[in-house]
mmCIF file as gemmi writes it, N, C-alpha and C atoms, coordinates in Angstrom:
data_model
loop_
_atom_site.group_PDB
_atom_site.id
_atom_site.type_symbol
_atom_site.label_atom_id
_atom_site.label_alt_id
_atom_site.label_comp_id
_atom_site.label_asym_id
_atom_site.label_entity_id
_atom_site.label_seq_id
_atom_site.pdbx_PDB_ins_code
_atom_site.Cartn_x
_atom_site.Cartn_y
_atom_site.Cartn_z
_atom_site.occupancy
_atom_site.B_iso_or_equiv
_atom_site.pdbx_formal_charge
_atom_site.auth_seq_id
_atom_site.auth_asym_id
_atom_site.pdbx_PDB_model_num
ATOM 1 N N . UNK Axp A 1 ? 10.005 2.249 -13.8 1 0 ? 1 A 1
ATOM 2 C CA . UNK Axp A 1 ? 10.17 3.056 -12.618 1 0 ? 1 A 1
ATOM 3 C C . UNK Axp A 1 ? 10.209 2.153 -11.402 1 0 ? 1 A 1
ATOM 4 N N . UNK Axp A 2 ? 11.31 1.968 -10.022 1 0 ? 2 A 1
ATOM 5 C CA . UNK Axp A 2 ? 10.948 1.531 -9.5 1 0 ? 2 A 1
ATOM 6 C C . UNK Axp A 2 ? 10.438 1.693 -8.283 1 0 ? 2 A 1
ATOM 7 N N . UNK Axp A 3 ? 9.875 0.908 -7.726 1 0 ? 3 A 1
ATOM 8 C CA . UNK Axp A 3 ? 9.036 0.866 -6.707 1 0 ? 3 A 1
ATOM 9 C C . UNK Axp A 3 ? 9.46 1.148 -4.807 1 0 ? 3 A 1
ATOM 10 N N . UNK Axp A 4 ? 10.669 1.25 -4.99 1 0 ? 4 A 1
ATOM 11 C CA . UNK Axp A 4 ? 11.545 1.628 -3.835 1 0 ? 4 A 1
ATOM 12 C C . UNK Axp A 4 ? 11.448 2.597 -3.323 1 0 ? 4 A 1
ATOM 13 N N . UNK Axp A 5 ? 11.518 3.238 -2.4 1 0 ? 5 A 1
ATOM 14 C CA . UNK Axp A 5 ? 11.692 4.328 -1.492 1 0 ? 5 A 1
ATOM 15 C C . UNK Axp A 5 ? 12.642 4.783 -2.13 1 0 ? 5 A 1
ATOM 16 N N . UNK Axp A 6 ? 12.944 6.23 -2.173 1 0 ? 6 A 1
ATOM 17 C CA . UNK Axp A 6 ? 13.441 7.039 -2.464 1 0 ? 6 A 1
ATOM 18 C C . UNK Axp A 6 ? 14.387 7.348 -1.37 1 0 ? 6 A 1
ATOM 19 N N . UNK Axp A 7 ? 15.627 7.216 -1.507 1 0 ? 7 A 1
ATOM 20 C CA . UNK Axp A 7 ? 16.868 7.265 -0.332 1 0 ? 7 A 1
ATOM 21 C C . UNK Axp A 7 ? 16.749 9.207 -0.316 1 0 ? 7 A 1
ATOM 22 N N . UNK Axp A 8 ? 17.037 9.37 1.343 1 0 ? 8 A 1
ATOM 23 C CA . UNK Axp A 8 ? 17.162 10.766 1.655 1 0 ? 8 A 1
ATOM 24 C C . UNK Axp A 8 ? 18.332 11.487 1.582 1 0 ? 8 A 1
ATOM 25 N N . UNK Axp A 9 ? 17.695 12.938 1.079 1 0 ? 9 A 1
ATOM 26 C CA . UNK Axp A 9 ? 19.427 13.606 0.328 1 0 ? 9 A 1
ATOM 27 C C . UNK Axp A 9 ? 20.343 13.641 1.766 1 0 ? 9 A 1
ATOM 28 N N . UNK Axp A 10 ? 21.437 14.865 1.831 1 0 ? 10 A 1
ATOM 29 C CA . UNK Axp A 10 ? 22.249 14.978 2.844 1 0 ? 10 A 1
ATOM 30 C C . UNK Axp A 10 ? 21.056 15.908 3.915 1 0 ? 10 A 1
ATOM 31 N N . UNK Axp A 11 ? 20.562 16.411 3.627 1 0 ? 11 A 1
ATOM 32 C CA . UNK Axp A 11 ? 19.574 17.392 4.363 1 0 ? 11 A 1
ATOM 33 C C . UNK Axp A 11 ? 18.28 17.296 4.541 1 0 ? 11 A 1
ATOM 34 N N . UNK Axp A 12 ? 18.218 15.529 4.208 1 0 ? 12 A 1
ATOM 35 C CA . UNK Axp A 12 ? 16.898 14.867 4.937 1 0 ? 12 A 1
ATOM 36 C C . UNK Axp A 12 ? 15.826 14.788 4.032 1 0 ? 12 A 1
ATOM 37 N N . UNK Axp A 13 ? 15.912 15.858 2.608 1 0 ? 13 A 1
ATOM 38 C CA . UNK Axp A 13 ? 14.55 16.226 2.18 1 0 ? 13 A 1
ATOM 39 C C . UNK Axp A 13 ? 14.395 14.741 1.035 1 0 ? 13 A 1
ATOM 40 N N . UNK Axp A 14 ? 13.33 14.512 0.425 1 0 ? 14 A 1
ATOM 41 C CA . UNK Axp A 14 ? 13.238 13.356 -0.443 1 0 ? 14 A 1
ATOM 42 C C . UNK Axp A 14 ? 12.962 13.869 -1.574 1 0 ? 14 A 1
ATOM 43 N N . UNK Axp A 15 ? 13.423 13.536 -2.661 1 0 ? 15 A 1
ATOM 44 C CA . UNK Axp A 15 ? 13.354 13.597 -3.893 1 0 ? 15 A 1
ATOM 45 C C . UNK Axp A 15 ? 11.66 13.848 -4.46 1 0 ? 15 A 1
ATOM 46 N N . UNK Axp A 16 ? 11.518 14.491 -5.156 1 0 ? 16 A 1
ATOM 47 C CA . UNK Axp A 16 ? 9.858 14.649 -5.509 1 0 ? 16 A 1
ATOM 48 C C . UNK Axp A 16 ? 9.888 13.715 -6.793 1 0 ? 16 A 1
ATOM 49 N N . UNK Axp A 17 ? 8.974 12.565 -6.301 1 0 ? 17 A 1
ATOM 50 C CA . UNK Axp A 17 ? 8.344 11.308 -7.321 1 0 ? 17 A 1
ATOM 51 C C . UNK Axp A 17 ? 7.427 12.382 -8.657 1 0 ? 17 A 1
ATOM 52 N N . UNK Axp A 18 ? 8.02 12.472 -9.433 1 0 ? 18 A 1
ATOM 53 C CA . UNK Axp A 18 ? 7.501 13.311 -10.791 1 0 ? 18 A 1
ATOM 54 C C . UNK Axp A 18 ? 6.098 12.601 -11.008 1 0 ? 18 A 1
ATOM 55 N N . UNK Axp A 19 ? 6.205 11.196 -11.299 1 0 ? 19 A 1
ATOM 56 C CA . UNK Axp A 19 ? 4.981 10.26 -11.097 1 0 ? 19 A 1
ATOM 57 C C . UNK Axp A 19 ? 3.718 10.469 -10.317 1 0 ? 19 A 1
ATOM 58 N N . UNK Axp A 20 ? 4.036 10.134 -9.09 1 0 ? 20 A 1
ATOM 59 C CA . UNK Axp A 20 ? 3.073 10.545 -8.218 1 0 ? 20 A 1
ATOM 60 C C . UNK Axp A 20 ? 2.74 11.751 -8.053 1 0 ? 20 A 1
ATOM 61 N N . UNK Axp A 21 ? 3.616 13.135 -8.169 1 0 ? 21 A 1
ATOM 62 C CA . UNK Axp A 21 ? 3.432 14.312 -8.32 1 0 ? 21 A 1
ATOM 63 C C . UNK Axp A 21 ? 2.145 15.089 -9.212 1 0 ? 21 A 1
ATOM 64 N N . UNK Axp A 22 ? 2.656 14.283 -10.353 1 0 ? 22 A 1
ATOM 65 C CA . UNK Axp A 22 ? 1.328 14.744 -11.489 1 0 ? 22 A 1
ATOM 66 C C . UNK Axp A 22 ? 0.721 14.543 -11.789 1 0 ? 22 A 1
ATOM 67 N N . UNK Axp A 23 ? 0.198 12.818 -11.127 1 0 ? 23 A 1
ATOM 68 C CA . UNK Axp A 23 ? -1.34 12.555 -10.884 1 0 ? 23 A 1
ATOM 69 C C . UNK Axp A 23 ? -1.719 12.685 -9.624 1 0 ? 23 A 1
ATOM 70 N N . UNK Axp A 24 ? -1.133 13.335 -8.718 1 0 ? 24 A 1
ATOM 71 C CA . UNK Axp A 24 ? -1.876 14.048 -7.394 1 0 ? 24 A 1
ATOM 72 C C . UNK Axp A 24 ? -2.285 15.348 -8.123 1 0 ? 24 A 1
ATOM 73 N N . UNK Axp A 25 ? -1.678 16.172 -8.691 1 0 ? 25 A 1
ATOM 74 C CA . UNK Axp A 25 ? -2.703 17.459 -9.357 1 0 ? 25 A 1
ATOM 75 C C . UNK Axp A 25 ? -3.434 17.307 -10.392 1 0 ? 25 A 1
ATOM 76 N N . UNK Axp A 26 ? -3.054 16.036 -11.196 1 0 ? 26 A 1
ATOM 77 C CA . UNK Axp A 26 ? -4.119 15.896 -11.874 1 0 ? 26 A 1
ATOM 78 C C . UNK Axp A 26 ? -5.161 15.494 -11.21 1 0 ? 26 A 1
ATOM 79 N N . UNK Axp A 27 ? -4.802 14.688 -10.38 1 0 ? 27 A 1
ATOM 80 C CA . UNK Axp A 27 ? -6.576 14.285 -9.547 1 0 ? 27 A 1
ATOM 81 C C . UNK Axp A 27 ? -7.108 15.295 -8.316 1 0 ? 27 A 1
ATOM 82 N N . UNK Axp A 28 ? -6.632 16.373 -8.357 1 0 ? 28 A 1
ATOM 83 C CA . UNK Axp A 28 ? -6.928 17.117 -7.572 1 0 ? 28 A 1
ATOM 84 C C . UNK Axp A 28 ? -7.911 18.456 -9.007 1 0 ? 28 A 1
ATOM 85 N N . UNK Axp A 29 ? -7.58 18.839 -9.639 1 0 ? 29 A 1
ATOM 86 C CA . UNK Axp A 29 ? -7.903 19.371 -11.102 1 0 ? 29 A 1
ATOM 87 C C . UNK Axp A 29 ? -8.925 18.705 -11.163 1 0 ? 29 A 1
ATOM 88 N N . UNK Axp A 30 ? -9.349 17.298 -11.66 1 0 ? 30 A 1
ATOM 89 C CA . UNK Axp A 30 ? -10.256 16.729 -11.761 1 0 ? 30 A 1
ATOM 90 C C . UNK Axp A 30 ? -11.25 16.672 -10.821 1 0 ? 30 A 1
ATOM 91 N N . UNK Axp A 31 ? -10.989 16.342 -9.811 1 0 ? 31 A 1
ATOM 92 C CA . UNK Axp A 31 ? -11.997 16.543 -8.57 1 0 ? 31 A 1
ATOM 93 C C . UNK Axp A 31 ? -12.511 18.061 -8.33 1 0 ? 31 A 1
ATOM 94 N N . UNK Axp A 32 ? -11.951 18.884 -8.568 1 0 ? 32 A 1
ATOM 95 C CA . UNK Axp A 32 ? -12.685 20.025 -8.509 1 0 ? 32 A 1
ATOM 96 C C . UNK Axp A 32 ? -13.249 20.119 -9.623 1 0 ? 32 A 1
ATOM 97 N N . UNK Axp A 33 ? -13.358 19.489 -10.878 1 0 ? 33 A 1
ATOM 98 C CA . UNK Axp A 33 ? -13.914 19.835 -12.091 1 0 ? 33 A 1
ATOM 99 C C . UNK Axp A 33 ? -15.319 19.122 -11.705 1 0 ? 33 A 1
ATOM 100 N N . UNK Axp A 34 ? -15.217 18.052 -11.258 1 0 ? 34 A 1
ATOM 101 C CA . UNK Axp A 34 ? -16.512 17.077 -11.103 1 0 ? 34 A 1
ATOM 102 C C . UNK Axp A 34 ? -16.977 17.895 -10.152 1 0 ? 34 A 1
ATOM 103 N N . UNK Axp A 35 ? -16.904 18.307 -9.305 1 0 ? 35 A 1
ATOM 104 C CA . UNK Axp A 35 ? -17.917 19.124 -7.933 1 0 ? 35 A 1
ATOM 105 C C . UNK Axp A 35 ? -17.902 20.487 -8.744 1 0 ? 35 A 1
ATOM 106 N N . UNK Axp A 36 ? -17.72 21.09 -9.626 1 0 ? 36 A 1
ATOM 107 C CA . UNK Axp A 36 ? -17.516 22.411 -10.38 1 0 ? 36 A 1
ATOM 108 C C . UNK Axp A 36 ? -17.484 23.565 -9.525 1 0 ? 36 A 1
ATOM 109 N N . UNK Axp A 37 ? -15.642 23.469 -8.812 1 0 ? 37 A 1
ATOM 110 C CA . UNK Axp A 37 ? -15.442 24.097 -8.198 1 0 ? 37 A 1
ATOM 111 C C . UNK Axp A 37 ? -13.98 24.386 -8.831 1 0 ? 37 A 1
ATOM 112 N N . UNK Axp A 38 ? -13.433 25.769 -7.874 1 0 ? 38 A 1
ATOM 113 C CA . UNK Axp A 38 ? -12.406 26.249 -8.88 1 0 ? 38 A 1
ATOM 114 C C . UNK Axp A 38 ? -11.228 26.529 -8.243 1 0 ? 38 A 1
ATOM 115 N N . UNK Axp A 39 ? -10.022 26.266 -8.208 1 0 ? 39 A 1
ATOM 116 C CA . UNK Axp A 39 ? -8.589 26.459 -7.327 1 0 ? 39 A 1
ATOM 117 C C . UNK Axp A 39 ? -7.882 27.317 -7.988 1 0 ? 39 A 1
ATOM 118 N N . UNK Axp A 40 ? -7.644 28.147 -7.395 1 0 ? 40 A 1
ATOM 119 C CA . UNK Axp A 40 ? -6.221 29.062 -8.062 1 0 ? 40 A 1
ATOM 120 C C . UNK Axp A 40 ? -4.463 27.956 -8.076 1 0 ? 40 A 1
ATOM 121 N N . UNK Axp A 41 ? -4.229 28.409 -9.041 1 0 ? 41 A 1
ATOM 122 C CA . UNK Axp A 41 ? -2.751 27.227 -9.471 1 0 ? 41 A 1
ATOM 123 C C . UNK Axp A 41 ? -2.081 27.292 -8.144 1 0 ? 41 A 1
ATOM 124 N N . UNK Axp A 42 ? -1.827 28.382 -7.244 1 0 ? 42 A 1
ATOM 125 C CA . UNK Axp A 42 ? -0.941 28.093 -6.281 1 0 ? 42 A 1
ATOM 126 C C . UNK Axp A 42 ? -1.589 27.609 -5.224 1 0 ? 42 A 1
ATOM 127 N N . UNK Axp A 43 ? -2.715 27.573 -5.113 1 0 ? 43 A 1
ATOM 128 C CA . UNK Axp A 43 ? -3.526 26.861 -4.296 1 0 ? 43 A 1
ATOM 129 C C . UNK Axp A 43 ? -3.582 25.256 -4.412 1 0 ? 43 A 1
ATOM 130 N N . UNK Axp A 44 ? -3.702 25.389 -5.451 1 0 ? 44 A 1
ATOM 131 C CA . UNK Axp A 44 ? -3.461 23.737 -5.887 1 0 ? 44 A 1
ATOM 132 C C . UNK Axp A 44 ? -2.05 23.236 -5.657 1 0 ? 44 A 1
ATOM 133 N N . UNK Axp A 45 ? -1.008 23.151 -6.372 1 0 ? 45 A 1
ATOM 134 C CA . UNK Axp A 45 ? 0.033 23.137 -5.404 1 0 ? 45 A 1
ATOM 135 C C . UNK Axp A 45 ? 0.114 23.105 -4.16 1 0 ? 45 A 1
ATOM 136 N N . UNK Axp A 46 ? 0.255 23.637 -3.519 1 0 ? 46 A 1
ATOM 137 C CA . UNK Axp A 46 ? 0.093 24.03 -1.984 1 0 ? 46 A 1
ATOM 138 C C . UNK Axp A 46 ? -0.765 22.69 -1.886 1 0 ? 46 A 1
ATOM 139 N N . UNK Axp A 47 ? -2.222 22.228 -2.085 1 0 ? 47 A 1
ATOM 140 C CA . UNK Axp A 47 ? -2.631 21.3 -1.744 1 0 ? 47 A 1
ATOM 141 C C . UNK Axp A 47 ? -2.155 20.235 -2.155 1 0 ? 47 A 1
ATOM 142 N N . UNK Axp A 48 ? -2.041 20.267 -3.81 1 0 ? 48 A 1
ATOM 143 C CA . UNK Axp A 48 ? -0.878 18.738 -3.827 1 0 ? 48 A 1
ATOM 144 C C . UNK Axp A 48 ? -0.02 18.685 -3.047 1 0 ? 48 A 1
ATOM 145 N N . UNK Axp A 49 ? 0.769 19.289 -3.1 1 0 ? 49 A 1
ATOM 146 C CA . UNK Axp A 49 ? 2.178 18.942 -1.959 1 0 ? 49 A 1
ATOM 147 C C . UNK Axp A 49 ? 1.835 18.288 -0.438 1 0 ? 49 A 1
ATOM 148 N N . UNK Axp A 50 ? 0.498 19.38 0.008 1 0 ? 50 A 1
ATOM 149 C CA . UNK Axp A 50 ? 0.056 18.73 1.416 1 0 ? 50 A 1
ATOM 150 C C . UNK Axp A 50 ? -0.174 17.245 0.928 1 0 ? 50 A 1
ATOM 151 N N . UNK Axp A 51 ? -1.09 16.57 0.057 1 0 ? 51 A 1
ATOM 152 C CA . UNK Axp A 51 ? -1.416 15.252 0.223 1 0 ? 51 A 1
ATOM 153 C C . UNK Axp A 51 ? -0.232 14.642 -0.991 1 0 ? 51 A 1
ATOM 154 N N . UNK Axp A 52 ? 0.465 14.812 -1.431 1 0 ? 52 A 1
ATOM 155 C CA . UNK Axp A 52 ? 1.808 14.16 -2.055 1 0 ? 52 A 1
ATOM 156 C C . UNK Axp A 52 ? 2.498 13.557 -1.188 1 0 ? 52 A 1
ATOM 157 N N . UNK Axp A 53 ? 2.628 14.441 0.349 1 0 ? 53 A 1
ATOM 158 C CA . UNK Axp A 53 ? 3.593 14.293 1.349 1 0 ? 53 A 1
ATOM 159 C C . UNK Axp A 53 ? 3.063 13.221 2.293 1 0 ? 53 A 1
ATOM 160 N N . UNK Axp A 54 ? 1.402 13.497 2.524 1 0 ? 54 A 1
ATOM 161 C CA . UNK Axp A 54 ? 1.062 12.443 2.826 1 0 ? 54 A 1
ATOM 162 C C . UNK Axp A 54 ? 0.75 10.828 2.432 1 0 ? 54 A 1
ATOM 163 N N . UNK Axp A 55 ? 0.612 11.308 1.266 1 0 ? 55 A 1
ATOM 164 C CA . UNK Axp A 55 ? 0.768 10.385 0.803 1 0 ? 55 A 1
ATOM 165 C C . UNK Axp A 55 ? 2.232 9.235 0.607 1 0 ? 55 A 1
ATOM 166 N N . UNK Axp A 56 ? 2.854 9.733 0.214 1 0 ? 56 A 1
ATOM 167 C CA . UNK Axp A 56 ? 4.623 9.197 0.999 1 0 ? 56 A 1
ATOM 168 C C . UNK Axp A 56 ? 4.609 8.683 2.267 1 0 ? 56 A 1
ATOM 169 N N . UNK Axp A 57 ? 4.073 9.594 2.537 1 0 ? 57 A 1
ATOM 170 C CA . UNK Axp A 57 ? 4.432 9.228 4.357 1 0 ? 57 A 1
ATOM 171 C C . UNK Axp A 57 ? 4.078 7.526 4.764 1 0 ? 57 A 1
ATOM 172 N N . UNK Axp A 58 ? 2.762 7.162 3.882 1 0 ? 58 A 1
ATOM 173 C CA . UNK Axp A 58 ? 2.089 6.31 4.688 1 0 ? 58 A 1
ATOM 174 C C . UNK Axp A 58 ? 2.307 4.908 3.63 1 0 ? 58 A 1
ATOM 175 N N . UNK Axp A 59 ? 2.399 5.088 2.25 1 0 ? 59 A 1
ATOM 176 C CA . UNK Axp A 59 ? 2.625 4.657 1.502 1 0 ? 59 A 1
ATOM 177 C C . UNK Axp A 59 ? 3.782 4.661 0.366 1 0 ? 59 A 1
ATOM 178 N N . UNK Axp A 60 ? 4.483 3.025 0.569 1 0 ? 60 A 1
ATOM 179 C CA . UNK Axp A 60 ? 5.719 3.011 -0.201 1 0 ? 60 A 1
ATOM 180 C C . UNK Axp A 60 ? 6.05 2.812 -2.005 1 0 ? 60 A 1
ATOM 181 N N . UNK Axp A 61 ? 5.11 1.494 -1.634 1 0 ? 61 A 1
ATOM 182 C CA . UNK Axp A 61 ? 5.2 1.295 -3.767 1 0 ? 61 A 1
ATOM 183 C C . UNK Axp A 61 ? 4.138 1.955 -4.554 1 0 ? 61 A 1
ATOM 184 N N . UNK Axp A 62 ? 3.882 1.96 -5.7 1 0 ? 62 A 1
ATOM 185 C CA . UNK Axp A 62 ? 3.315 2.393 -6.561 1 0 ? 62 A 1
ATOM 186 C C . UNK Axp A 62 ? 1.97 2.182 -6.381 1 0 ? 62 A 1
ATOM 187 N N . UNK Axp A 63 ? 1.452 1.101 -6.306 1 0 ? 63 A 1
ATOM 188 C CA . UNK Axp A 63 ? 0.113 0.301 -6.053 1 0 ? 63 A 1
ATOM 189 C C . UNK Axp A 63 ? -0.306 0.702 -4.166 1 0 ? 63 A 1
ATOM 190 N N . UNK Axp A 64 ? 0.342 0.992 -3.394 1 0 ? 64 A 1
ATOM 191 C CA . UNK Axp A 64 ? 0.413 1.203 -2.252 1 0 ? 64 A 1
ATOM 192 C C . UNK Axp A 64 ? -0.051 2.738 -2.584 1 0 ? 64 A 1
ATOM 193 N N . UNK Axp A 65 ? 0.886 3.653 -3.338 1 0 ? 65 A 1
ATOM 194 C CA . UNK Axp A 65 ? 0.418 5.194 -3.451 1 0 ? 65 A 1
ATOM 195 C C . UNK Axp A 65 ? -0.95 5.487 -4.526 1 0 ? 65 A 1
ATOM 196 N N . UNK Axp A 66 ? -1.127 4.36 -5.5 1 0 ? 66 A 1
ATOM 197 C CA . UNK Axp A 66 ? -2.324 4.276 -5.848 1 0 ? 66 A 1
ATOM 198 C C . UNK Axp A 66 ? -3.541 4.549 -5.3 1 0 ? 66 A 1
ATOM 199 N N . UNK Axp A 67 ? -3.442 3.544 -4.239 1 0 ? 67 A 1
ATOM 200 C CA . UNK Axp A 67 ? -4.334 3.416 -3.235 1 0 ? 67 A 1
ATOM 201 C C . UNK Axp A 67 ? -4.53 4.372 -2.575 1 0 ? 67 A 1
ATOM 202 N N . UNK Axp A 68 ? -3.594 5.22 -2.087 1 0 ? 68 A 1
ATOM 203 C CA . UNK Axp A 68 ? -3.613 5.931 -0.896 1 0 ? 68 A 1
ATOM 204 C C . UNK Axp A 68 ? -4.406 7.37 -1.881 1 0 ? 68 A 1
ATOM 205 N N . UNK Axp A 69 ? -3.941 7.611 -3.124 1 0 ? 69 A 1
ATOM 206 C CA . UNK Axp A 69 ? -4.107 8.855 -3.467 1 0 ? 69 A 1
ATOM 207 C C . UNK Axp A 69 ? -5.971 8.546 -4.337 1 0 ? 69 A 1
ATOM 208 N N . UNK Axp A 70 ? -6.3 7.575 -4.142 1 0 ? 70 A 1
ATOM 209 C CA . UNK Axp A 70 ? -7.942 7.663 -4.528 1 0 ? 70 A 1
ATOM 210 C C . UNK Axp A 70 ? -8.509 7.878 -3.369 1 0 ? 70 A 1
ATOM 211 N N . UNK Axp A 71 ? -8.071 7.504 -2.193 1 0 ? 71 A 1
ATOM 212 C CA . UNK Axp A 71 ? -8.497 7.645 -1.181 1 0 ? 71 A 1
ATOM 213 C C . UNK Axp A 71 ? -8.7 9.207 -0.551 1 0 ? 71 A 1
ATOM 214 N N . UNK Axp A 72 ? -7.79 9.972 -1.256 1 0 ? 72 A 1
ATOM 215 C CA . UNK Axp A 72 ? -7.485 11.165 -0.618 1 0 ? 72 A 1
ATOM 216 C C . UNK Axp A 72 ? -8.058 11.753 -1.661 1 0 ? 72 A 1
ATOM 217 N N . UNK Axp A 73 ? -8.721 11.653 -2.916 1 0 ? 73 A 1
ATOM 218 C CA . UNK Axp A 73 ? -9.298 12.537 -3.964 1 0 ? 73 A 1
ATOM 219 C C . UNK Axp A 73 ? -10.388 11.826 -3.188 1 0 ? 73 A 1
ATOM 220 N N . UNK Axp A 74 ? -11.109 10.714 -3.271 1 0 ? 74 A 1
ATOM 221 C CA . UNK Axp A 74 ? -12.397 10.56 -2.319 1 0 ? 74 A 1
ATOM 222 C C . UNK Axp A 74 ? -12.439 11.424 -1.33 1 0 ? 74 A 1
ATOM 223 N N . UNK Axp A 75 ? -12.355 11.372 -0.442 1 0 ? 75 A 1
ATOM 224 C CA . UNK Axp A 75 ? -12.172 12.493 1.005 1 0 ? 75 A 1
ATOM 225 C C . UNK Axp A 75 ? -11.935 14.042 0.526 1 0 ? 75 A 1
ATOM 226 N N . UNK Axp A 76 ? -11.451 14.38 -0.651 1 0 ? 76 A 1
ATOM 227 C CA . UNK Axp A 76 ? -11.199 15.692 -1.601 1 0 ? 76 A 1
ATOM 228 C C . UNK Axp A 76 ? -12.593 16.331 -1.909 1 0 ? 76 A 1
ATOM 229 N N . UNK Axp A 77 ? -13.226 14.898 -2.683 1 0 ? 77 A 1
ATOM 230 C CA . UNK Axp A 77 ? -14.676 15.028 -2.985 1 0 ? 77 A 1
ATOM 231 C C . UNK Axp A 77 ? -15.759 15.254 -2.084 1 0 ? 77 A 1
ATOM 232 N N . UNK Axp A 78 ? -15.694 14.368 -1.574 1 0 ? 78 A 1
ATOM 233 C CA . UNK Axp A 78 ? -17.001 14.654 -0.16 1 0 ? 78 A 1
ATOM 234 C C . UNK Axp A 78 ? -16.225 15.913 0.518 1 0 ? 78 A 1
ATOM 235 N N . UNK Axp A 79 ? -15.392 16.552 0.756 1 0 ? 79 A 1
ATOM 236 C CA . UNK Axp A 79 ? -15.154 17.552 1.513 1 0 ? 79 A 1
ATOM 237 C C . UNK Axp A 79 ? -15.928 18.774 1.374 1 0 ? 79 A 1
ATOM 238 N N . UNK Axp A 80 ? -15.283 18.595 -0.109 1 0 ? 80 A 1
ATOM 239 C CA . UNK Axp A 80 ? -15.588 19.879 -1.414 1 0 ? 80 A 1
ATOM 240 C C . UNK Axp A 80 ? -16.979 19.832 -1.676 1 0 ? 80 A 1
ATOM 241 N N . UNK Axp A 81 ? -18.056 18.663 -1.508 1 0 ? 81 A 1
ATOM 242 C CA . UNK Axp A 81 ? -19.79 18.347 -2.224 1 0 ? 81 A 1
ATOM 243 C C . UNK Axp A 81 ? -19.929 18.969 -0.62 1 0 ? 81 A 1
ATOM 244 N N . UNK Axp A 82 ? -19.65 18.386 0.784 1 0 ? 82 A 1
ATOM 245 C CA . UNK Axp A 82 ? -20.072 19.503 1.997 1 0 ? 82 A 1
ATOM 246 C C . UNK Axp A 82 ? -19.831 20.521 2.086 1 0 ? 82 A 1
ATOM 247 N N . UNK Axp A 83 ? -18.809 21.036 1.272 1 0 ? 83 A 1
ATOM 248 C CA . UNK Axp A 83 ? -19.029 22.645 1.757 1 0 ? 83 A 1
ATOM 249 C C . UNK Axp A 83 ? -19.756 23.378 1.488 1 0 ? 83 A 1
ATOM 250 N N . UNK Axp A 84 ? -20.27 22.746 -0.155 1 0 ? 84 A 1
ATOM 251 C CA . UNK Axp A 84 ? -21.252 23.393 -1.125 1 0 ? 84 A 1
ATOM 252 C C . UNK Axp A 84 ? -22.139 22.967 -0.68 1 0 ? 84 A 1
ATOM 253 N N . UNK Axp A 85 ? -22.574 22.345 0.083 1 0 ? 85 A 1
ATOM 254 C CA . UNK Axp A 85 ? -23.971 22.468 0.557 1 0 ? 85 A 1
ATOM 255 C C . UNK Axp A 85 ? -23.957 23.035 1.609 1 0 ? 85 A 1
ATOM 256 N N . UNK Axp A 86 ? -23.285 23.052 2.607 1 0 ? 86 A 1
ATOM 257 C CA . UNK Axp A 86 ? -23.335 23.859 3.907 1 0 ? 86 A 1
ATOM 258 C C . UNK Axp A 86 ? -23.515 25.391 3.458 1 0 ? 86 A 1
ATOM 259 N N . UNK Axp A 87 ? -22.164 25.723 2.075 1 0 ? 87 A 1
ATOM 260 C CA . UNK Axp A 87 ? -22.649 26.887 1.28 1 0 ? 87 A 1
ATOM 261 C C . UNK Axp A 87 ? -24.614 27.729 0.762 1 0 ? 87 A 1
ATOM 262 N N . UNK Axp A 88 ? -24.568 26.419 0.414 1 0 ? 88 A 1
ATOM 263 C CA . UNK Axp A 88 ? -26.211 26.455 -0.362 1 0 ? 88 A 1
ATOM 264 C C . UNK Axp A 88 ? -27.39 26.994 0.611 1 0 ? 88 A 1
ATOM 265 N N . UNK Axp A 89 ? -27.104 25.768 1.667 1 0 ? 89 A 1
ATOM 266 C CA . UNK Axp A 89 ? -28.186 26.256 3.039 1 0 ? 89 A 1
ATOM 267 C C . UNK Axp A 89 ? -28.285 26.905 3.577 1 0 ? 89 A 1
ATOM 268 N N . UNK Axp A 90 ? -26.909 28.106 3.628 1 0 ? 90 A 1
ATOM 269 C CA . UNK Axp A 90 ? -26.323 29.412 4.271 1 0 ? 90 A 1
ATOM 270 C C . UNK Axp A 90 ? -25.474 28.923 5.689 1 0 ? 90 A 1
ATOM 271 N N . UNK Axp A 91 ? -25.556 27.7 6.065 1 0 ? 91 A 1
ATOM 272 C CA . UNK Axp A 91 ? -25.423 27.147 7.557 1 0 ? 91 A 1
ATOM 273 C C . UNK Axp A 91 ? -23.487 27.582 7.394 1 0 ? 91 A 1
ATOM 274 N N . UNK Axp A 92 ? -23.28 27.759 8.877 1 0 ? 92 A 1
ATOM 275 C CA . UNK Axp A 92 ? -21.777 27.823 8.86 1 0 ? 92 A 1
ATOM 276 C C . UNK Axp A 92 ? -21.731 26.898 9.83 1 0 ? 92 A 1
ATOM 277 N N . UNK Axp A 93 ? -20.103 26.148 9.642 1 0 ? 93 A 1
ATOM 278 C CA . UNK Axp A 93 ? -19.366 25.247 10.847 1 0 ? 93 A 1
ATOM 279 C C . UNK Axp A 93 ? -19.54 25.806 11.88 1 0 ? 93 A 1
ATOM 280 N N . UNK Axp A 94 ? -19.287 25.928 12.765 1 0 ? 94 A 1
ATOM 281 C CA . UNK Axp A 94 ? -18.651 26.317 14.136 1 0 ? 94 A 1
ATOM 282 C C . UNK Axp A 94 ? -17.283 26.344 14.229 1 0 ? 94 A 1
C-alpha cells in the first residue's frame, strides 16, 4: 500500500483509505470496550469519520496516521473514563 496522499477526485472529495478506515473503528470499538461503554453502529461511524478526517488532515503516511490515530483513541479514552466519573459523582459540566 502506498504511502502517498491520495490525489483529489473532480469534486474535491478524497478517496476513503479502507486501511486507515478500519482501524479507526476498530480502535474506536475497542476503546469503548476497555472503559465498558457502548456506541450505537451509526454513532460510531459518525465518530470514525469525524477523527478519520482528522486524522488525514494532519497526517500523511502510514506511520504519520499511526501516530496520529493512538493519539486520538488516547484522548477517546480519557474523554470517555471523565464522563463516567463526572457520571458517577452526579456533577454536570457547565
Amino acid at each position: 500500500m502506498s504511502a502517498e496522499p491520495r490525489a483529489a477526485d473532480d469534486d474535491g472529495a478524497h478517496e476513503l483509505d479502507k486501511w486507515l478506515f478500519s482501524r479507526v473503528i476498530d480502535g474506536i470499538r475497542r476503546t469503548y470496550e476497555k472503559v465498558g461503554g457502548r456506541l450505537q453502529t451509526v454513532n460510531e461511524v459518525e465518530l470514525g469519520l469525524e477523527m478519520y478526517h482528522r486524522i488525514v488532515a494532519v497526517a500523511e503516511t502510514q506511520d504519520e496516521q499511526r501516530g496520529a490515530l493512538l493519539m486520538a483513541l488516547d484522548q477517546l479514552e480519557r474523554e470517555l473514563l471523565e464522563k463516567g466519573r463526572r457520571a458517577a459523582s452526579g456533577k454536570q459540566s457547565a
